[in-house]
C-alpha beads as a LAMMPS data file, in Angstrom:
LAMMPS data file: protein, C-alpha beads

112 atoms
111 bonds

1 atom types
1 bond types

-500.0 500.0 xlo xhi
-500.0 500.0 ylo yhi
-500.0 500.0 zlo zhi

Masses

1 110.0

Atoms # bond

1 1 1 114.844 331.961 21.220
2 1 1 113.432 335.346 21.641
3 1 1 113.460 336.970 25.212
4 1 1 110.161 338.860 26.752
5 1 1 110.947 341.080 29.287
6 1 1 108.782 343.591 31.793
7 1 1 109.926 346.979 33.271
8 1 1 108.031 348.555 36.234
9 1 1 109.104 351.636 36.850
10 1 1 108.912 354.125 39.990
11 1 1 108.282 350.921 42.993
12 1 1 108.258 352.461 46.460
13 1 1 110.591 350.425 47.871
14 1 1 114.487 350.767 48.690
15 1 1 116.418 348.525 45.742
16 1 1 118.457 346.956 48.685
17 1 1 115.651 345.286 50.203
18 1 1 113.895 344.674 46.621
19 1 1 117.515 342.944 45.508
20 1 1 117.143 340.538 48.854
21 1 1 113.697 339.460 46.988
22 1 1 114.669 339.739 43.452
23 1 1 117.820 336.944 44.382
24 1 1 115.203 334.343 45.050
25 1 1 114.120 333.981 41.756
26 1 1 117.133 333.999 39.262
27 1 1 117.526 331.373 37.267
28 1 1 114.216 329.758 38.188
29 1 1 111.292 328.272 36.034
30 1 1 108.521 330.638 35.940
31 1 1 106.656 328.209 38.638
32 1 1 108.971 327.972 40.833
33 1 1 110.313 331.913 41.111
34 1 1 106.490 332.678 41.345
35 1 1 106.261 329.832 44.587
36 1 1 109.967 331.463 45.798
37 1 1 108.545 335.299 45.866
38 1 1 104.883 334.167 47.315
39 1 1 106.364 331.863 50.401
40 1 1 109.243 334.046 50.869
41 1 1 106.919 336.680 52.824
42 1 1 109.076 339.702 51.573
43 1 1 107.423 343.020 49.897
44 1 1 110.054 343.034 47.002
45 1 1 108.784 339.798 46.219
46 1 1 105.301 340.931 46.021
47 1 1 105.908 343.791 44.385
48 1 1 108.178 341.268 41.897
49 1 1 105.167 338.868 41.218
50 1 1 103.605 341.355 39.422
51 1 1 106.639 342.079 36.938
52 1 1 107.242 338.832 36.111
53 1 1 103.588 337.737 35.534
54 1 1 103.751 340.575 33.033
55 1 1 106.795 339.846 31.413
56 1 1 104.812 335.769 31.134
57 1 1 101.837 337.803 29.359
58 1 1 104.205 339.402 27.100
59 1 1 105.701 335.951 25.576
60 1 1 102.231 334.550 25.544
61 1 1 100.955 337.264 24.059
62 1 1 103.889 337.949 21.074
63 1 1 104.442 334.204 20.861
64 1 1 102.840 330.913 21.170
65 1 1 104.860 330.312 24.524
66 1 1 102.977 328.591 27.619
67 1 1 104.386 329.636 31.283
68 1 1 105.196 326.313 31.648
69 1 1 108.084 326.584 29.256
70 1 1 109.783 329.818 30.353
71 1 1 112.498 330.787 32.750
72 1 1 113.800 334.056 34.226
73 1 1 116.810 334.911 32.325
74 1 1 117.608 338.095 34.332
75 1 1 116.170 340.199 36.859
76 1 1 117.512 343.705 37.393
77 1 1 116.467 346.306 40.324
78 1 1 118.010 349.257 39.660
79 1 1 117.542 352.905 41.715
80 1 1 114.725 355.239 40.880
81 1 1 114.669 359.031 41.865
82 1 1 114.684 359.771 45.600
83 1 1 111.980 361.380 47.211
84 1 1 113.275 364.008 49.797
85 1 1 111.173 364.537 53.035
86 1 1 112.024 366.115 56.443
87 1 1 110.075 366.110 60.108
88 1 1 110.003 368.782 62.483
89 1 1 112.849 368.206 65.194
90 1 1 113.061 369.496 68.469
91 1 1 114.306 373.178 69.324
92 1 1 113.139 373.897 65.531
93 1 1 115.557 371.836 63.828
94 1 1 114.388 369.324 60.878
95 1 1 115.679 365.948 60.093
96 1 1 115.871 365.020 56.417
97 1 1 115.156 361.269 55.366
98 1 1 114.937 360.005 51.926
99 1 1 112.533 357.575 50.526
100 1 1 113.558 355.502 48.079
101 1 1 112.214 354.177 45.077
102 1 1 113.189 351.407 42.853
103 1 1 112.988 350.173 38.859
104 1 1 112.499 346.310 37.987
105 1 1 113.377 344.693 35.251
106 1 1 112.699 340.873 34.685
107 1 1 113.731 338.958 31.160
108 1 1 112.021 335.389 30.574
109 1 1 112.634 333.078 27.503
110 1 1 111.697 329.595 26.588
111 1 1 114.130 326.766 27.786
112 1 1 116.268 324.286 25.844

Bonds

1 1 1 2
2 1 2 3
3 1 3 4
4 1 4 5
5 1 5 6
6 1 6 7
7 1 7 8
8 1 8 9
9 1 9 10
10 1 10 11
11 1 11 12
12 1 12 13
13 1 13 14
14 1 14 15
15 1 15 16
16 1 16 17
17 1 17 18
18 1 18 19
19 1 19 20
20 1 20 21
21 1 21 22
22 1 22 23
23 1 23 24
24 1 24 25
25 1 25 26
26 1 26 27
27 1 27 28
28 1 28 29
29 1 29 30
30 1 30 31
31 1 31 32
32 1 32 33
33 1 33 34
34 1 34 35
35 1 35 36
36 1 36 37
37 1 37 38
38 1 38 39
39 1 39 40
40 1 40 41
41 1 41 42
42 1 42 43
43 1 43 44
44 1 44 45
45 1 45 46
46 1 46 47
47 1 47 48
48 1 48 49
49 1 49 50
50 1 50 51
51 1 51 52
52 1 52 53
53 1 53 54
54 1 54 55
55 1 55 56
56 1 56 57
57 1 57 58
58 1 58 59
59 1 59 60
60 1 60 61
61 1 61 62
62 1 62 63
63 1 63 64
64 1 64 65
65 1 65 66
66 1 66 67
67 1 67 68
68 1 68 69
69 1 69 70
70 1 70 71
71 1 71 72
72 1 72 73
73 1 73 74
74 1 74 75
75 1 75 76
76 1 76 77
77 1 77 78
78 1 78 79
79 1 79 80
80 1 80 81
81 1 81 82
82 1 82 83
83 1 83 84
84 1 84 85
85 1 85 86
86 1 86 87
87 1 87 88
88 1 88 89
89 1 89 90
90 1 90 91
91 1 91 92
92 1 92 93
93 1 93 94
94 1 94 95
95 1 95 96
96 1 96 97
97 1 97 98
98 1 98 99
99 1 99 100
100 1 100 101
101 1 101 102
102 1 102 103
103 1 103 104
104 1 104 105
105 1 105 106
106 1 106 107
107 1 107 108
108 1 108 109
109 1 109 110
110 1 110 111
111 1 111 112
């Protein structure tokens, strides 16, 4: 059995709140992670629909797989490059924040 897996690189979103998401759905038939991440409510998981429905084109498309046959293997949100960004403060100081961003990686492969 061959795995398929998706990469989406560069997600504005911190990885600890994309990990929260990404949880829900390991281990899962495609069905039912795609019904976890769309009831769940949580931006990660939107953001995670789109990964894995790519990573279930890519073992349509290389193999004869349906959806209907594939699980998540492994889903991986690692930690992109921070974006560095400051607002004016009072008596001229700044205050520095970071914005993170986030990569996804989700692995799907036939069962049995």
């Amino acid at each position: 059995m061959a795995d398929y897996r998706a990469i989406t690189r560069f997600v504005r979103i911190s990885p600890r709140k994309a990990r929260l998401a990404a949880a829900l759905m390991r281990g899962l038939p495609v069905s039912a992670a795609r019904l976890q991440l769309q009831s769940s409510g949580l931006k990660g998981g939107r953001l995670l629909i789109k990964t894995l429905d790519s990573a279930v084109a890519n073992a349509e498309l290389q193999s004869d797989t349906s959806a209907e046959k594939l699980s998540v293997q492994e889903v991986r949100v690692d930690e992109g490059p921070r974006l560095k960004r400051a607002k004016p403060r009072s008596r001229g100081q700044r205050h520095a924040f970071v914005k993170r961003t986030s990569h996804f990686t989700v692995v799907v492969s036939a069962k049995g």
